[in-house]
DSSP file (Angstrom, degrees, kcal/mol; ACC not computed):
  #  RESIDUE AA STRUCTURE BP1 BP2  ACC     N-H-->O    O-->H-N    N-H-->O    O-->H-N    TCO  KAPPA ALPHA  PHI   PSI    X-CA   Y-CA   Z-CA
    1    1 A X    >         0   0    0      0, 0.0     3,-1.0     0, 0.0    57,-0.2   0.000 360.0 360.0 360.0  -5.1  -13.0    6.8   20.2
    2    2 A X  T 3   +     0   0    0      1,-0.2     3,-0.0     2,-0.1    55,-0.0   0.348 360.0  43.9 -93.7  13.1  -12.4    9.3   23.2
    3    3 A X  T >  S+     0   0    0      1,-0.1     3,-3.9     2,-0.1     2,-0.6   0.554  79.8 109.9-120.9   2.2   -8.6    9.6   22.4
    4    4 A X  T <  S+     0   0    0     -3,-1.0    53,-0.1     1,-0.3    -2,-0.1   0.525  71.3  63.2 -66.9  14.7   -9.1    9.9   18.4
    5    5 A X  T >  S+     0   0    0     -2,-0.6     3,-1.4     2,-0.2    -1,-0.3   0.541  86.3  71.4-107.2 -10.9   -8.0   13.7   18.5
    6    6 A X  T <  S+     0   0    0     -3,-3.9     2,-1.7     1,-0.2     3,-0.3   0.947  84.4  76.7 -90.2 -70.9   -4.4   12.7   19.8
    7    7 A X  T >  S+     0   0    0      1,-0.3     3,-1.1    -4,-0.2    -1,-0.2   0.359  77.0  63.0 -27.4 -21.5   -4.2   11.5   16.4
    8    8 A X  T <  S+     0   0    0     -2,-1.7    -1,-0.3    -3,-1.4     4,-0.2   0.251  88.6  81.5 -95.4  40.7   -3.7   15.0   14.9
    9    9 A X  T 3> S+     0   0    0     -3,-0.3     4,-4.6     1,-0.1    -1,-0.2   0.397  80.6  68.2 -89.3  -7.2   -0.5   14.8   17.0
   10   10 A X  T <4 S+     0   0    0     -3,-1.1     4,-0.2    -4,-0.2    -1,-0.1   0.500  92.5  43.4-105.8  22.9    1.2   12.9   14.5
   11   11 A X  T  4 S+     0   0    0      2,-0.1     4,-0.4     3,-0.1     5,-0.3   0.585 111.6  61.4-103.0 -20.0    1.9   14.8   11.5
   12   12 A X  T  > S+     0   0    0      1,-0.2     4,-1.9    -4,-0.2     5,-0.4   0.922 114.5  33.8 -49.8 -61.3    2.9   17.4   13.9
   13   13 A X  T  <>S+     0   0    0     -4,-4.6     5,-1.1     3,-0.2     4,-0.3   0.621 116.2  52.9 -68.1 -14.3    5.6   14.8   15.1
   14   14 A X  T >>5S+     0   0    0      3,-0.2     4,-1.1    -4,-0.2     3,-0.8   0.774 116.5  42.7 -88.2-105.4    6.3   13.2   11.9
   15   15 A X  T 345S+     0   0    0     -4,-0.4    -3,-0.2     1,-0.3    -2,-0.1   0.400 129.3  16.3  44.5 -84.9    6.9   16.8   10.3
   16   16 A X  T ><5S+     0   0    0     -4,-1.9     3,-0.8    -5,-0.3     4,-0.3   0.835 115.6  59.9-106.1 -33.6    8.6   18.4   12.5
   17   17 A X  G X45S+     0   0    0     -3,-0.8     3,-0.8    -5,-0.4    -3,-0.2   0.973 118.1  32.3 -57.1 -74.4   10.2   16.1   15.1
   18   18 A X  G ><<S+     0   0    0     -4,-1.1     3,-0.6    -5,-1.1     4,-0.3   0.257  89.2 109.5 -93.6  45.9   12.2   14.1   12.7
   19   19 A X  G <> S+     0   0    0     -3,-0.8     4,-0.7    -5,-0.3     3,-0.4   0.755  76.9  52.3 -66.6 -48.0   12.8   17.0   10.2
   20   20 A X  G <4 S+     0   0    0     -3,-0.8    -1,-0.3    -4,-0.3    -2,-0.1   0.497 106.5  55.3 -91.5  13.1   16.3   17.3   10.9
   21   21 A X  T <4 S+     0   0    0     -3,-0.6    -1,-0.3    -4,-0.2    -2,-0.2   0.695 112.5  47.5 -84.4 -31.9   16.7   13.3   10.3
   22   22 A X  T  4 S+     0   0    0     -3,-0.4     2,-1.7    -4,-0.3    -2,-0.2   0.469  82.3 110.3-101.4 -24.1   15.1   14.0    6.9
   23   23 A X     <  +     0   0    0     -4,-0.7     2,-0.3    11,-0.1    -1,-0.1  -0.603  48.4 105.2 -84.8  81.4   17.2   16.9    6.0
   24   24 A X        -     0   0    0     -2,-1.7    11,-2.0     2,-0.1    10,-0.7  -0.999  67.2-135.4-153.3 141.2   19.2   15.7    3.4
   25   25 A X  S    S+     0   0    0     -2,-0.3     9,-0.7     9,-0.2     2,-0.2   0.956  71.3 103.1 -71.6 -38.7   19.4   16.0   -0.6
   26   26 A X        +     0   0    0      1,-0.2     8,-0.2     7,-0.1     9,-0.2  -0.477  64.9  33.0 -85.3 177.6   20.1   11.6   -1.4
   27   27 A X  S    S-     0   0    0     -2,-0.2    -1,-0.2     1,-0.2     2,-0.1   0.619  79.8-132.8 -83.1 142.0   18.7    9.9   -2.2
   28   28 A X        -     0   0    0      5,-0.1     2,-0.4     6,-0.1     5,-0.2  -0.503  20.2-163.3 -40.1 119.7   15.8   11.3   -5.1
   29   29 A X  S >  S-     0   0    0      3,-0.4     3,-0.9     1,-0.1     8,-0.1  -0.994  78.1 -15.2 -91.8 114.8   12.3    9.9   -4.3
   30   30 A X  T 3  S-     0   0    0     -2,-0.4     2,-1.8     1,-0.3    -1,-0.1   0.957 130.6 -53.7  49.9  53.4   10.2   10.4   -7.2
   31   31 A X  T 3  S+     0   0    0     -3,-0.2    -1,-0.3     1,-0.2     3,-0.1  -0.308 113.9 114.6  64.5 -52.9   12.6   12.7   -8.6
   32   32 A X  S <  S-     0   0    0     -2,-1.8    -3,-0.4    -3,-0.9     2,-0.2   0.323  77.6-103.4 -10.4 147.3   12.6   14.9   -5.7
   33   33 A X     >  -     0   0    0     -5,-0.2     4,-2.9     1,-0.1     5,-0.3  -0.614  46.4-119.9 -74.9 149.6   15.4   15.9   -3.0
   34   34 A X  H  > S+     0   0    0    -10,-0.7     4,-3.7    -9,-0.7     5,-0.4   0.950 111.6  62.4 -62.3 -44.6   14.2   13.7    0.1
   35   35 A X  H  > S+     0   0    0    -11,-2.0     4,-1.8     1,-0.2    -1,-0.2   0.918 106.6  36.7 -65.8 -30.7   13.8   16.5    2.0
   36   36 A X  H  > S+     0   0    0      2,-0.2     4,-1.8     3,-0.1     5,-0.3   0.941 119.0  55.7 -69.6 -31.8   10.9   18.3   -0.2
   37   37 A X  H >X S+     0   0    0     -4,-2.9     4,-3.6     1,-0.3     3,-0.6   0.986 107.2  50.3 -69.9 -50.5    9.6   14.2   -0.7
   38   38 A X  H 3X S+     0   0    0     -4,-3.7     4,-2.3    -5,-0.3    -1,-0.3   0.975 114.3  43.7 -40.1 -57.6    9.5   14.1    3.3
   39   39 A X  H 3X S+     0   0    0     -4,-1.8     4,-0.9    -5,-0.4    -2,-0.2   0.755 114.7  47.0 -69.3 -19.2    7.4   17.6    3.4
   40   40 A X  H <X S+     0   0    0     -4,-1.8     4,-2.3    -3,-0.6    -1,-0.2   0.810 115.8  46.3-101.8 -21.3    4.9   16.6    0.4
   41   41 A X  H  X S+     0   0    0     -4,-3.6     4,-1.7    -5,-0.3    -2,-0.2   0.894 114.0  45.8 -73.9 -35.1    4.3   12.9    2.2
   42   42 A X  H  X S+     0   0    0     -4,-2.3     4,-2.6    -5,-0.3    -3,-0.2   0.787 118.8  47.2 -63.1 -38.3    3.7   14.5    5.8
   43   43 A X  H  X S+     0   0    0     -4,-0.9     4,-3.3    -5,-0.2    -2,-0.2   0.967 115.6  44.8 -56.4 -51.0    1.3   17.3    3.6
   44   44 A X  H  X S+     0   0    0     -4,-2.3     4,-1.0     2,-0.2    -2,-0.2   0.946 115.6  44.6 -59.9 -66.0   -0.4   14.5    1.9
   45   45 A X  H >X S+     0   0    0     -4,-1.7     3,-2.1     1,-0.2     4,-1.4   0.802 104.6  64.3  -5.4 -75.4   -0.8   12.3    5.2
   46   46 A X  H 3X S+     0   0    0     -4,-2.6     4,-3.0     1,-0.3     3,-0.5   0.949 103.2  48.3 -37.7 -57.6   -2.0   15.3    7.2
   47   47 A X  H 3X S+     0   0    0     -4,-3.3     4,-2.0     1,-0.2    -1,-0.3   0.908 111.9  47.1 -57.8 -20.0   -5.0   15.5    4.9
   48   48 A X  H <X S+     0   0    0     -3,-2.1     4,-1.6    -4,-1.0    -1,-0.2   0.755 112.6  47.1 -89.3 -12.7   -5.7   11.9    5.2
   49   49 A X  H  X S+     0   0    0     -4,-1.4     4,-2.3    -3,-0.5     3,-0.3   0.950 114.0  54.0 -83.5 -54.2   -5.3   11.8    9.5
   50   50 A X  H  X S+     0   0    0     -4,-3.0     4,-2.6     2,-0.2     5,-0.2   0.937 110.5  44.0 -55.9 -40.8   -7.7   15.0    9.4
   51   51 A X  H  X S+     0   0    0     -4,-2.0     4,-0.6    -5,-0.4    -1,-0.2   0.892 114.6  49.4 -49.6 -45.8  -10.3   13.1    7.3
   52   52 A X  H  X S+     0   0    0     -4,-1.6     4,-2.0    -3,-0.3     3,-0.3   0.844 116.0  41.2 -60.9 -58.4  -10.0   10.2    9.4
   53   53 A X  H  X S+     0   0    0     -4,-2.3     4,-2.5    -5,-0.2     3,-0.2   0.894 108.8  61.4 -68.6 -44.7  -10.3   12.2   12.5
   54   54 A X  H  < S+     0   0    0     -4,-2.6    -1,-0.2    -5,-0.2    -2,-0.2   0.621 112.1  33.2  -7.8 -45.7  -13.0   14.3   11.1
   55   55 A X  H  < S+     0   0    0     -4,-0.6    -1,-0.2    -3,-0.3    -2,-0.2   0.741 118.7  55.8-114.9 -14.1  -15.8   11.3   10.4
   56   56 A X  H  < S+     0   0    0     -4,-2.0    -2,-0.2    -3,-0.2    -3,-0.2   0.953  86.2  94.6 -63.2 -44.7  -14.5    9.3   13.6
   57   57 A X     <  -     0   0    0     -4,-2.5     3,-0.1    -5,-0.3     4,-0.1  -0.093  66.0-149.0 -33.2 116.0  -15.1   12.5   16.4
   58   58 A X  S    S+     0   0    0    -57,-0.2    -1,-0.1     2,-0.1    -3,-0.0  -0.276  95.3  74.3 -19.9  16.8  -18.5   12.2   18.1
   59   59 A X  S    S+     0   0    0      3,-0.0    -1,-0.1    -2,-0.0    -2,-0.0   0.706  92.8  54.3-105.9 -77.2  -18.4   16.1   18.2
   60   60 A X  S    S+     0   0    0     -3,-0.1     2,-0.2    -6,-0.0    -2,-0.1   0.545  87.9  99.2 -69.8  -0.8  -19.2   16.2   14.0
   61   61 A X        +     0   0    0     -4,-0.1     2,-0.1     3,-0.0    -3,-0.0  -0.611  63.3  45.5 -88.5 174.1  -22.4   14.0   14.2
   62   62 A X  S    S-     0   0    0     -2,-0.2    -3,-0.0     2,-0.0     0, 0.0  -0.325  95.8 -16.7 102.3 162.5  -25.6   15.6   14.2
   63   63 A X  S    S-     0   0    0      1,-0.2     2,-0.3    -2,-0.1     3,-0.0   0.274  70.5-108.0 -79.7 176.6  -27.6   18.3   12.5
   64   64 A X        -     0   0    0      1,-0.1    -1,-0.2     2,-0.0     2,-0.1  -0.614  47.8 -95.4 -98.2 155.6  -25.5   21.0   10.3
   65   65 A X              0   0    0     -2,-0.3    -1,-0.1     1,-0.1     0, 0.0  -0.550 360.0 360.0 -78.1 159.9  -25.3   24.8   12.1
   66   66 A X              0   0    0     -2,-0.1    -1,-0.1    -3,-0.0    -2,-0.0   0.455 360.0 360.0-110.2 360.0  -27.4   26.9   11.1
């Protein structure tokens, strides 16, 4: 659990790192150009890797601030 924070390194990399691999109009996913389908699965994703990181951290247990 003491590394779980390099996890929000990977939407970073997904994202942006292979962006210009993804930057193409074929093929349509879900009606979409691939490149917006690439940007709305990497949005969607991020929220779930922040949730994920969010209820692993040891930081967020413990009373709420006050």
């Amino acid at each position: 659990m003491k590394y779980i924070k390099l996890l929000l390194w990977v939407p970073f990399i997904g994202l942006l790192g292979f962006l210009p691999f993804a930057n193409r109009i074929e093929p349509y996913v879900l009606g979409m150009p691939f490149l917006l389908f690439w940007v709305v699965f990497w949005m969607v994703l991020s929220s779930l890797i922040l949730t994920i990181v969010y209820r692993l951290d040891p930081d967020n247990k413990g009373s709420d601030p006050e």
